[in-house]
C-alpha positions in Angstrom: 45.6 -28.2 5.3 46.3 -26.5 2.0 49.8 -25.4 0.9 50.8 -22.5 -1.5 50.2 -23.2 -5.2 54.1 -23.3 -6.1 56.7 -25.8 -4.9 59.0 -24.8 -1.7 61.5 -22.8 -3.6 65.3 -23.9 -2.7 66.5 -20.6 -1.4 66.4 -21.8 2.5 70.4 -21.2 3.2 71.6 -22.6 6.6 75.1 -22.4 7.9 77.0 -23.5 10.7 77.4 -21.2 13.8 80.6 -19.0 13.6 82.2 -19.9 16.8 81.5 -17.3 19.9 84.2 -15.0 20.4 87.0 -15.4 22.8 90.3 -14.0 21.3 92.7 -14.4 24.4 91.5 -17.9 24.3 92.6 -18.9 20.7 95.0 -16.3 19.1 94.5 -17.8 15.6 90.2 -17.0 15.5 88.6 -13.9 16.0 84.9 -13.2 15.0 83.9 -10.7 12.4 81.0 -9.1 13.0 81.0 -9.1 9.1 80.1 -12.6 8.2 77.1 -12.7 11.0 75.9 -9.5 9.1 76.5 -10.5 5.7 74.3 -13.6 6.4 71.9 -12.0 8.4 71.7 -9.6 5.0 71.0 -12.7 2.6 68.6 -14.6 5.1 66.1 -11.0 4.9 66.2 -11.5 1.2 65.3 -15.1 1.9 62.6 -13.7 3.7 61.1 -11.9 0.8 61.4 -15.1 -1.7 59.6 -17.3 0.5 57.1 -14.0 1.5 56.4 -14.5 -2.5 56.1 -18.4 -2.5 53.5 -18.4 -0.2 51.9 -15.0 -1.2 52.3 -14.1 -4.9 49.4 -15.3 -6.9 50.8 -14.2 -9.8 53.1 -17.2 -10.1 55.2 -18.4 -13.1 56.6 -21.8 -13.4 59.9 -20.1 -13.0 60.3 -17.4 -11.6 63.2 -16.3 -13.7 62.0 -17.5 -16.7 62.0 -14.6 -19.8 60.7 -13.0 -20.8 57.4 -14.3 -19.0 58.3 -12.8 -15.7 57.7 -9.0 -15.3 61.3 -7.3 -13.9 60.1 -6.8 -10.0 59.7 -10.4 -10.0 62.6 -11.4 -11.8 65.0 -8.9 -9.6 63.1 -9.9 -6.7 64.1 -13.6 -7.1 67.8 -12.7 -8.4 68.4 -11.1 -5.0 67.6 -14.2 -3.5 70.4 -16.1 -5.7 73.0 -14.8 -3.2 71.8 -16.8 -0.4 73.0 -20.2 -1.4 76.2 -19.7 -2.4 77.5 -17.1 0.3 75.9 -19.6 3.4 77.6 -22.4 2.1 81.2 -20.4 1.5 80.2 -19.4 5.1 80.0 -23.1 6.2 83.4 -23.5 4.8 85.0 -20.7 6.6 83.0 -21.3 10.2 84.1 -24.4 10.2 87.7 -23.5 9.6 87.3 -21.2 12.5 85.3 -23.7 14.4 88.9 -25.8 13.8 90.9 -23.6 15.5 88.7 -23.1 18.5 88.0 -26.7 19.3 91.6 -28.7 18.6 92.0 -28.6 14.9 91.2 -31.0 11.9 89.8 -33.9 14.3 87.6 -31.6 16.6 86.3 -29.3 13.6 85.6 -32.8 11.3 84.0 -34.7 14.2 81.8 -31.7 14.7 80.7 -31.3 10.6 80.0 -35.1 10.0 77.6 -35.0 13.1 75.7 -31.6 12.2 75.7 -32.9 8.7 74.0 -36.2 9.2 71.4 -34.0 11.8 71.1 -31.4 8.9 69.8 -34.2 6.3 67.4 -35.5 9.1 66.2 -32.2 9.5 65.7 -31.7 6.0 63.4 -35.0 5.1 61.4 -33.9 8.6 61.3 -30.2 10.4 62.1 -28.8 7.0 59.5 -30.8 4.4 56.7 -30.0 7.4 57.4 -26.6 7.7 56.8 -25.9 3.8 53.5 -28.3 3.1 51.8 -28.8 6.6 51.6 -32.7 5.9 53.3 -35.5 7.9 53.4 -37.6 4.7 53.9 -35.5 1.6 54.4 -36.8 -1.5 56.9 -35.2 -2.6 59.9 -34.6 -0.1 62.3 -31.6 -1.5 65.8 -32.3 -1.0 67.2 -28.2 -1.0 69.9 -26.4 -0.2 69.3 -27.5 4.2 70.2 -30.8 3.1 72.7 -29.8 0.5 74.9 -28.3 3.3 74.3 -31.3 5.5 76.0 -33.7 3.0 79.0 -30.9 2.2 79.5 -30.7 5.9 79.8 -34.7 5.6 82.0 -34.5 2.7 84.2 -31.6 4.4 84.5 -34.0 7.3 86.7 -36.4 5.2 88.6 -33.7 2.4 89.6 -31.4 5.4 92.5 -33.3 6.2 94.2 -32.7 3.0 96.7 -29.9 2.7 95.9 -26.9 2.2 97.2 -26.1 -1.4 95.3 -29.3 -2.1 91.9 -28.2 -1.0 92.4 -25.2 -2.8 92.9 -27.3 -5.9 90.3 -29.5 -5.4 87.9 -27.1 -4.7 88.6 -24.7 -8.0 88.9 -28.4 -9.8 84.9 -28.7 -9.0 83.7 -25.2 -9.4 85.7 -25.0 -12.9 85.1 -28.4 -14.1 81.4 -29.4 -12.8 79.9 -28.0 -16.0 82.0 -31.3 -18.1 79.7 -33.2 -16.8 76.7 -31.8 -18.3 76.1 -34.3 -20.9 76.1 -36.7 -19.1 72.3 -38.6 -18.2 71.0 -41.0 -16.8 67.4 -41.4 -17.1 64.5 -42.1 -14.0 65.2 -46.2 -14.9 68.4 -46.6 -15.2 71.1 -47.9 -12.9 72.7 -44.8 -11.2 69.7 -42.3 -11.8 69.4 -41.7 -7.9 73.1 -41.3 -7.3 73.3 -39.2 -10.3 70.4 -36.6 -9.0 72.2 -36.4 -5.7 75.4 -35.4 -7.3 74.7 -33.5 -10.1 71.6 -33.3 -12.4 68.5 -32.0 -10.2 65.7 -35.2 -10.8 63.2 -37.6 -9.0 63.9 -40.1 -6.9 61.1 -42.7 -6.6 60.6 -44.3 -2.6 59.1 -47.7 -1.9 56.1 -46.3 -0.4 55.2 -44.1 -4.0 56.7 -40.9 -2.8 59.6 -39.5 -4.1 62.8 -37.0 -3.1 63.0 -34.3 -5.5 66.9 -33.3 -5.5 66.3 -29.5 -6.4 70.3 -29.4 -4.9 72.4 -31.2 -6.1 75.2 -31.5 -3.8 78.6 -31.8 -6.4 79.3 -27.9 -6.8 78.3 -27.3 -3.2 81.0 -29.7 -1.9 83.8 -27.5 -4.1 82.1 -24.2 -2.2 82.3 -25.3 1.3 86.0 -26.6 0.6 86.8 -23.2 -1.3 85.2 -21.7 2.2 87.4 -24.1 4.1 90.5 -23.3 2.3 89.8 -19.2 2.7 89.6 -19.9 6.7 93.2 -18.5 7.4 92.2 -15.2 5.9 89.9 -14.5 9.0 92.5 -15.5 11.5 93.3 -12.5 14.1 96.8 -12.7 12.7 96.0 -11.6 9.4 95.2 -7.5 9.8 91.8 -6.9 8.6 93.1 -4.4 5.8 94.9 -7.6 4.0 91.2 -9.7 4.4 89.8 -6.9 3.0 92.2 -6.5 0.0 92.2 -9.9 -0.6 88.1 -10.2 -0.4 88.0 -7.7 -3.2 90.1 -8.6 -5.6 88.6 -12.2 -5.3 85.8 -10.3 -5.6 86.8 -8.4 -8.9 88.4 -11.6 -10.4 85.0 -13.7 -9.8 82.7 -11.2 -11.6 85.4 -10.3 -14.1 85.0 -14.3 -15.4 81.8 -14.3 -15.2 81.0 -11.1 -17.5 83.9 -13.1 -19.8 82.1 -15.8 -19.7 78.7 -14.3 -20.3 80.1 -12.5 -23.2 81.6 -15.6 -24.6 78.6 -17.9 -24.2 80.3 -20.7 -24.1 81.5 -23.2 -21.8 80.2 -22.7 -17.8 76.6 -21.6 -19.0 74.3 -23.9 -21.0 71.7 -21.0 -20.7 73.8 -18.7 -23.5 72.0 -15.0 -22.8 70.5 -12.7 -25.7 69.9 -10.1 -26.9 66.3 -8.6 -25.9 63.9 -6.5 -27.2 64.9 -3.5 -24.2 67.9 -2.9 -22.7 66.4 -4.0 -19.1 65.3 -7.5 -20.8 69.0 -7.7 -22.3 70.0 -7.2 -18.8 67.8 -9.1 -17.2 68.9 -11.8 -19.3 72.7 -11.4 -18.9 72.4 -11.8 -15.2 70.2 -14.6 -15.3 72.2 -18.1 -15.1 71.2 -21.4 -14.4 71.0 -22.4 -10.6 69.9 -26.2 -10.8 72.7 -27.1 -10.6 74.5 -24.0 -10.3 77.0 -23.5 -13.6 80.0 -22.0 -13.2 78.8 -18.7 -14.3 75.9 -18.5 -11.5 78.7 -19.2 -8.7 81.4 -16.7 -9.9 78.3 -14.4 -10.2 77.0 -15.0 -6.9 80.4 -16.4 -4.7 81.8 -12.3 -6.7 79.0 -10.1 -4.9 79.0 -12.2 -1.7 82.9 -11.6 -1.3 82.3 -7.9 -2.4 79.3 -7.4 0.3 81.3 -9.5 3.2 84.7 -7.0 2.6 81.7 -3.7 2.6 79.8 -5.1 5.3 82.9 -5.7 8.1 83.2 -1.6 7.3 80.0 -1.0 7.4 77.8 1.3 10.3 77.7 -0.6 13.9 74.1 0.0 14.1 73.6 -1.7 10.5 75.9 -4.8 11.2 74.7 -5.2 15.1 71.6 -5.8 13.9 72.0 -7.7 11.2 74.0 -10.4 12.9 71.2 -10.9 15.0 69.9 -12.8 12.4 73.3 -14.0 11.0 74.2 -15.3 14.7 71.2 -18.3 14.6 70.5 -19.1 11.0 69.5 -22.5 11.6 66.6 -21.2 14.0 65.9 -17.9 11.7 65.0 -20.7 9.2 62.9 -23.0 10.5 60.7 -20.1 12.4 60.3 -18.4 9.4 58.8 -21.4 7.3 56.5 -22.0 10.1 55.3 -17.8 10.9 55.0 -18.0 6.7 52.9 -20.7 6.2 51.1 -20.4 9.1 50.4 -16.4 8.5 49.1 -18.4 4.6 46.8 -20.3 6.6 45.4 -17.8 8.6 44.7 -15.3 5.8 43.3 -18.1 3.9 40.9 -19.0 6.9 39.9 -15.5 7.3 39.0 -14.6 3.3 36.0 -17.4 3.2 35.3 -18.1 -0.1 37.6 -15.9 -1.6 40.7 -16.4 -0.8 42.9 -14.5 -3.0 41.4 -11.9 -1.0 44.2 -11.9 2.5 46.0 -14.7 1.3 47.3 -13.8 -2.1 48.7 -10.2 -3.6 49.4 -9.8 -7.0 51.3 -6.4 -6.2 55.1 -7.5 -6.0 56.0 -4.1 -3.4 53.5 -5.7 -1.3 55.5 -9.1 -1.1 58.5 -6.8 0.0 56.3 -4.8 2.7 55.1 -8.1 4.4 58.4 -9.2 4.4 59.5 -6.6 6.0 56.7 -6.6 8.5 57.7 -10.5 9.6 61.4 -9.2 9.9 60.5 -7.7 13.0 59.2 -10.5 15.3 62.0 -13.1 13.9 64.4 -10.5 15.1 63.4 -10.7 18.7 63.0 -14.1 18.0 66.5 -14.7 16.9 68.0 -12.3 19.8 66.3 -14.6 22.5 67.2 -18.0 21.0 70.6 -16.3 20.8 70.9 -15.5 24.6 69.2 -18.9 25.6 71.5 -21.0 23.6 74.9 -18.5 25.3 73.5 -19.6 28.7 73.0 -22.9 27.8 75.6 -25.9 28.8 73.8 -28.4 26.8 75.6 -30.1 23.7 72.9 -30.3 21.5 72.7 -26.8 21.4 75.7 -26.1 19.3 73.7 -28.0 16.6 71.1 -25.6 16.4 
């Protein structure tokens, strides 16, 4: 079967559950409604990126690349840049909370190295099918599914550390990646593979002439997920939701504070420096636009700021707004796989139906109507996500808590 004319883009965020609530069970864990919301925000905006990699015939080779790409394109895409980083702080924090649900350290790491090592499965299987429709591909895309899987694993091990020292360690890698910039190895040299795993997004030959490409690599994820881990105790019933608040948004102001310093100075954290365009939208456009693969330090202050902002907003926000949102939020593993499959499949279809010309269902060149289909498919994963949600509370088997 034919697959869309880009590679699977990397924006497929996953996160592990936040435990159900039951507050006179555990005094120290108490669900907010504001991080199933918050996710359930950023997987919609997933939506509409992978809407565009299957739909968009106007593609570019990057899709934030300037100033080839038109601005709906490019802001389209840079909404998408949130979901990464705020699942993965997410991970960190759910399984804090997971931690003091289950029995502590030894429960909550028992749980992360198993989910992890079934995430990284997923990934090379579910995941690479979902996106090309082959059994075999010959390219296998190691994103962000798998990237969580092995900072779940790492988590496993660092989360016995105190907590001042996972703190450290955490702002040690998020700070400090970007040192490691020049350093290379090249496709046949000793360490290449380990090296594209860690840090520097690359190929990875198999014996069999495939190869994994590593569009995640995993270094700066494993300081998020810790920085997550570290931030657990903020969510604890004990602390009163005006102090989480407070604290989200000044981490919040600080984050994007750094980064505009850092934009400004062009310099370290960034080794895409921004300039000065020939609008005041494309100067814009290119202030906001840092590099993702592997995320510098700018893109995660950038995008770890406005998730911190939106998650102290969105535990304030409207019921209606937030119920339904965490719909979504509540089963992200499922919302993700579905939604590769309704996608690709919906691809097919309108590609089937157009005969010979099939730019004519399967392909708009009209970015609002990327956003409407979108849209459009929001509906049916919703009821989607609200039954798998009510199966899996019914359900007594233990599989299901890795789903």
């Amino acid at each position: 079967m034919s697959t869309p004319s880009t590679s699977p883009s990397p924006d497929v965020p996953l996160s592990a559950p936040v435990p159900p609530p039951d507050d006179m069970a555990v005094p120290h864990a108490r669900r907010i409604v504001g991080i199933d919301a918050l996710r359930g925000l950023v997987m919609v905006l997933m939506l509409v990126d992978h809407a565009r990699v299957f739909f968009f015939h106007v593609q570019v080779g990057d899709p934030m690349a300037l100033p080839a790409t038109p601005p709906g394109l490019f802001f389209t895409r840079l909404s998408s840049h949130l979901c990464a980083s705020t699942f993965i702080i997410l991970t960190g924090v759910a399984a804090w909370l997971y931690g003091q649900r289950h029995g502590g350290p030894r429960a909550a790491s028992g749980f992360l190295f198993k989910r992890g090592l079934f995430l990284v499965a997923l990934e090379f299987t579910v995941v690479n099918f979902a996106w090309t429709f082959s059994f075999l591909p010959q390219t296998y895309y190691f994103q962000v599914i798998g990237a969580i899987g092995l900072s779940m694993v790492a988590l496993s091990a660092l989360l016995y550390l105190p907590r001042p020292a996972l703190l450290a360690f955490a702002l040690l890698v998020i700070f400090g990646h970007n040192l490691l910039d020049p350093i290379r190895f090249e496709a046949e040299e000793q360490g290449h593979a380990l090296w594209a795993l860690l840090h520097d997004s690359g190929d990875i030959p198999l014996p069999w002439g495939a190869s994994i490409k590593t569009a995640y690599p995993i270094l700066p994820w494993i300081g998020v997920i810790t920085l997550g881990f570290s931030m657990g105790p903020w969510f604890s019933s004990r602390v009163a939701p005006e102090v989480r608040h407070r604290r989200l948004w000044l981490s919040a102001a600080a984050s994007l504070t750094l980064f505009v310093l850092l934009r400004l100075l062009n310099g370290y954290g960034e080794p895409l420096p921004w300039s000065v365009g020939a609008t005041t939208l494309e100067t814009a456009m290119s202030f906001v636009n840092p590099t993702k693969y592997p995320p510098s330090l700018a893109f995660l202050l950038m995008t770890l700021g406005a998730g911190m902002a939106l998650l102290a907003g969105l535990d304030k926000a409207p019921r209606g707004l937030t119920s339904t949102l965490a719909v979504f939020g509540a089963a992200p593993l499922f919302f993700y796989v579905v939604h590769l499959f309704l996608l690709n499949t919906l691809h097919q279809l309108a590609r089937a139906l157009s005969g010979p010309h099939p730019g004519k269902l399967a392909s708009f060149s009209n970015i609002l109507s990327i956003w409407v289909l979108a849209l459009i498919a929001v509906v049916p994963m919703w009821f989607a996500c609200r039954a798998f949600s009510q199966v899996k509370a019914r359900s007594a088997n233990p599989w299901m808590s890795y789903l």
